[in-house]
Backbone as numpy.savetxt, mean C-alpha at the origin, in Angstrom:
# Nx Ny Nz CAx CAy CAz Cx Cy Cz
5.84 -8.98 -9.36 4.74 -9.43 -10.19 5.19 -9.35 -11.65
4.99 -10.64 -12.38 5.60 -10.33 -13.71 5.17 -9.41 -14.91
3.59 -9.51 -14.75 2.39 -8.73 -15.52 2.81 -7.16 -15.73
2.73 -6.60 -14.12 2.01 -5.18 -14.00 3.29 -5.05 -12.79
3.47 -3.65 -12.44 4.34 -3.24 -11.33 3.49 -2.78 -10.41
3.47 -2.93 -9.52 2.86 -2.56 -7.61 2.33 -0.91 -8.11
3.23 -0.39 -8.81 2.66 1.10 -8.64 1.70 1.05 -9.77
1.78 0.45 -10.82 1.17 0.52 -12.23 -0.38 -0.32 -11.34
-0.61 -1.24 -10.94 -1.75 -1.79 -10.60 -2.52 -1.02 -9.56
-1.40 -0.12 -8.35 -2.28 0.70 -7.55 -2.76 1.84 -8.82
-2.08 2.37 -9.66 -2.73 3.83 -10.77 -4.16 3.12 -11.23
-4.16 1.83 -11.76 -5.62 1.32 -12.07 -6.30 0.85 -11.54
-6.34 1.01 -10.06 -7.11 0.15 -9.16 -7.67 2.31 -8.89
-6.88 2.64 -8.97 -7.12 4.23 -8.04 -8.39 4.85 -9.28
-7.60 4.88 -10.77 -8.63 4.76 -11.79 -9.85 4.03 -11.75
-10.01 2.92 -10.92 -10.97 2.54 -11.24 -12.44 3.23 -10.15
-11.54 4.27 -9.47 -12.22 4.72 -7.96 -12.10 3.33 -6.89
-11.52 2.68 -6.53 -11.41 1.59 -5.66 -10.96 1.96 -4.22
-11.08 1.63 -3.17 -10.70 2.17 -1.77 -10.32 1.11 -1.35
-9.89 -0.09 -2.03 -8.87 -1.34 -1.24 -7.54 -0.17 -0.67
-7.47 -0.50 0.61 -6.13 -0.19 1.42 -4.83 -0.97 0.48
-4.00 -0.47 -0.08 -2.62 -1.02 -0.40 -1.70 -1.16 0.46
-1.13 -2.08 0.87 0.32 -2.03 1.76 1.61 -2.36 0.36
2.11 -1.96 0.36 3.63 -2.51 -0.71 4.62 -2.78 0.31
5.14 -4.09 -0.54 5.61 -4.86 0.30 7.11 -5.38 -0.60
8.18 -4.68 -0.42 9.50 -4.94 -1.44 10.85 -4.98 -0.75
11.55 -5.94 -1.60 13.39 -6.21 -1.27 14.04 -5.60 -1.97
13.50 -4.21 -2.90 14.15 -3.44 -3.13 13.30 -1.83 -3.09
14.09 -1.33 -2.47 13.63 0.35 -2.24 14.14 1.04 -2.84
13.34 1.92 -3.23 13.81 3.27 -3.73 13.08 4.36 -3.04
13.65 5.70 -2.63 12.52 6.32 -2.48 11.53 7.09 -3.26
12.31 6.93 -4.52 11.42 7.17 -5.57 10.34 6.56 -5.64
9.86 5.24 -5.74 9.05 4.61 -5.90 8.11 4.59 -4.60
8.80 4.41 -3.15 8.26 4.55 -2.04 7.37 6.50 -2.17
7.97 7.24 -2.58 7.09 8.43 -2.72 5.98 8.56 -3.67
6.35 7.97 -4.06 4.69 7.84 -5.40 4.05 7.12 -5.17
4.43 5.46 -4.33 3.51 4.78 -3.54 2.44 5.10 -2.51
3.11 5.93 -1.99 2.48 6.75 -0.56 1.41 8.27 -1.19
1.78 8.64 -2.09 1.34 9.55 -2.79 -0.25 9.00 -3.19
0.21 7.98 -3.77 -1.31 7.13 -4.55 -2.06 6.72 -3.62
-1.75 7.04 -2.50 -2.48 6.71 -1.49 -2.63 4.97 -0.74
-0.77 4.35 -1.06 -0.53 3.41 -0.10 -0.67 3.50 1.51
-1.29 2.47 2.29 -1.22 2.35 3.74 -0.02 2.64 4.46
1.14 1.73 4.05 2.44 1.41 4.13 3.26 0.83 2.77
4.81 1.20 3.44 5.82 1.23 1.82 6.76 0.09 2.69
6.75 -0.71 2.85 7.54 -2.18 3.75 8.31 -2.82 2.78
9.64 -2.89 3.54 10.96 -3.41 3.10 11.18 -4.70 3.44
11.50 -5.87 2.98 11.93 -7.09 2.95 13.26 -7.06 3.69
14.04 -7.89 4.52 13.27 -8.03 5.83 12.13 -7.49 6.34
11.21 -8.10 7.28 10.20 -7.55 7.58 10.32 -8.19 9.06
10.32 -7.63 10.41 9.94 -7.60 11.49 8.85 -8.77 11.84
8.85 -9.01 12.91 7.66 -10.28 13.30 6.62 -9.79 13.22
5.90 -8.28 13.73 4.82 -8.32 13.70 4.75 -6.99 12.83
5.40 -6.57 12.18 5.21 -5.50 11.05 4.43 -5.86 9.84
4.01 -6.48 9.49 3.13 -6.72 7.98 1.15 -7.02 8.69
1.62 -7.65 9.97 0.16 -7.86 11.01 -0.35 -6.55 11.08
0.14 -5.62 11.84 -0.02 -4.28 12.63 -0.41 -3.38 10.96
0.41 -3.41 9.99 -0.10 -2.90 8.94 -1.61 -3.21 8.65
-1.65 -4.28 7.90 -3.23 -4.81 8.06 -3.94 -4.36 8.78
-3.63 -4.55 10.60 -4.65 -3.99 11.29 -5.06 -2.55 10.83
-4.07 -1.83 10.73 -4.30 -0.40 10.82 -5.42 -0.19 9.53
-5.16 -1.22 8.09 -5.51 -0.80 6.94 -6.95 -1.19 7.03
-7.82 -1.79 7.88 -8.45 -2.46 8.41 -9.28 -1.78 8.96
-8.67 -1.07 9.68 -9.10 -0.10 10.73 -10.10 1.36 9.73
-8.89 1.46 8.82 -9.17 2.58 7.94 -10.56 2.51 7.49
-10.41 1.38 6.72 -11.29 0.63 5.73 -12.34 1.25 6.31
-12.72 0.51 7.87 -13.99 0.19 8.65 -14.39 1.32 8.84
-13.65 2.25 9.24 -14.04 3.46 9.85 -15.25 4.02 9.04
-15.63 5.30 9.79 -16.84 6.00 9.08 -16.14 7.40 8.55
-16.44 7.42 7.14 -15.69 8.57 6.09 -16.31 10.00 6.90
-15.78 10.82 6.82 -15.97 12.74 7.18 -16.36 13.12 5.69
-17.03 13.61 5.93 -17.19 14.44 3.92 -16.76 15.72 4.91
């Protein structure tokens, strides 16, 4: 994204209190970046190649989350 970086837009989406599920989705890894992704409370940290049904099954799951009913 040319604007904002994947982690910089999840910090202000998280600031803003938002509960959109994030998946990150990159052709380059670090695990630096993959640990602070997951930290901020990404779904999944997915590497380019991507599997046939690996980016589907993500969704579902994030989906799943979403729907569910919260525990206080």
């Amino acid at each position: 994204m040319p604007q904002v970086s994947g982690l910089e837009l999840q910090r202000r989406l998280n600031a803003l209190g938002s509960r959109i599920p994030i998946i990150f989705m990159t052709a380059f890894c670090g695990n630096a970046v993959e640990a602070q992704a997951m930290a901020g409370g990404a779904i999944a940290f997915l590497t380019k190649p991507l599997g046939p049904n690996t980016l589907s099954a993500c969704i579902e799951a994030a989906l799943r989350q979403r729907l569910s009913p919260r525990r206080a």
